[in-house]
N, C-alpha and C positions, 0 to 999 in steps of 0.2 A: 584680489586686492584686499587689505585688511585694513581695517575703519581705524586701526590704534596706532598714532603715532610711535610708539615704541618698538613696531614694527617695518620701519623708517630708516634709511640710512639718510638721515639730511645732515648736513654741516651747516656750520652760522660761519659762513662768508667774509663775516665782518664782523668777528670774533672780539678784535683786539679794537673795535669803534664803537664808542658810546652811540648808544641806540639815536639820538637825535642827531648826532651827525652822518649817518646813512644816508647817502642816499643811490636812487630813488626811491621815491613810498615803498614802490614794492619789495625791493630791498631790504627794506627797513621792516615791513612786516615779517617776511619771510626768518630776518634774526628772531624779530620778538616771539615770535611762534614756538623757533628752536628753542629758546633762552627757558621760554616756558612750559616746556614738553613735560612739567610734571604735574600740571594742574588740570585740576580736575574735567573742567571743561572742555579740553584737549582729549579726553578719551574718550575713544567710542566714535561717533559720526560725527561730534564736535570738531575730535579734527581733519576730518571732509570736510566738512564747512567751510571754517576756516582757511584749508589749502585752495579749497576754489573761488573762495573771496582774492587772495592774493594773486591766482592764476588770471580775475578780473580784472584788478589793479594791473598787474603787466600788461594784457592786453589792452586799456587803456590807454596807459605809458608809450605802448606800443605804433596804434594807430593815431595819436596827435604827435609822435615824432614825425611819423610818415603824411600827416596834413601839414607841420610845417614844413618838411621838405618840400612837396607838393606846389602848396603856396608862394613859397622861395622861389620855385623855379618858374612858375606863371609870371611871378611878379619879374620878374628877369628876361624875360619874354624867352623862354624855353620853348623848345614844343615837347609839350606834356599834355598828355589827356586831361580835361577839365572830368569826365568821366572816373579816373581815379583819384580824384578827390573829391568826388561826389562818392562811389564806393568807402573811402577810408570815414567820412563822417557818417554813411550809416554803420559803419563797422562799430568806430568809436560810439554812438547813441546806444546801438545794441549794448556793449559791454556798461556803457553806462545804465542801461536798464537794468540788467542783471544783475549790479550790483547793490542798486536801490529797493530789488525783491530779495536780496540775500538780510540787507540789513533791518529791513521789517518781518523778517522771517520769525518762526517762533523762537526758532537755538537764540537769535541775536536777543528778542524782546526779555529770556530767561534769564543775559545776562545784562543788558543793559534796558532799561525802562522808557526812558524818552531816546529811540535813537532819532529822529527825527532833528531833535537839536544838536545833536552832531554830524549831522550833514543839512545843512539847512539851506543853503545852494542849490543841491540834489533833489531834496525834498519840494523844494518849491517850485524847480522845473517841473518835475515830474510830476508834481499833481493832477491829478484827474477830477474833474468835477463832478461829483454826483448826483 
């Protein structure tokens, strides 16, 4: 596997859509990522990083599709295991963890300083008190 995006066959999906009408999130990173395959930050394990931040986001994306299905279906009195949706919310916590260690990570802090205030949601769940 080679750490440089130039090394990459990815296409940007949604080429012909302005970056804020993407959707979903992940989606929308995965352009902006492409969009910016020549900066600098993007080379080298930067973009590892990055690719596995976005493979966070879809997982994400992923398992609250599959909790409101879930949900949906309980609430409809389905028989559905209460069991997998207790599995998809530690799915979904896990990915949400991951992604909260990616973006206090050092790559993240090198390029942005307070990420803290851009997830601040995140940040506040996941606080651990010391």
């Amino acid at each position: 596997m080679s750490n440089s995006l130039d090394n990459w066959n990815l296409r940007d999906l949604n080429a012909n859509e302005r970056i804020e009408d993407i959707h979903p999130l992940s989606a929308r990173a995965r352009s902006l990522l492409i969009r910016n395959r020549t900066k600098p930050m993007l080379k080298g394990i930067g973009f590892v990083n990055v690719l596995g931040a976005i493979e966070m986001l879809e997982g994400l994306e992923y398992h609250h599709g599959n909790i409101v299905k879930i949900t949906g279906a309980l609430a409809n009195g389905d028989n559905v295991s209460e069991r997998d949706l207790n599995h998809e919310a530690v799915a979904y916590i896990n990915r949400f963890g991951q992604f909260y260690y990616f973006s206090k990570s050092v790559f993240v802090n090198t390029v942005i300083a307070d990420f803290a205030a851009l997830i601040p949601t995140i940040s506040k769940v996941h606080a651990v008190p010391t």
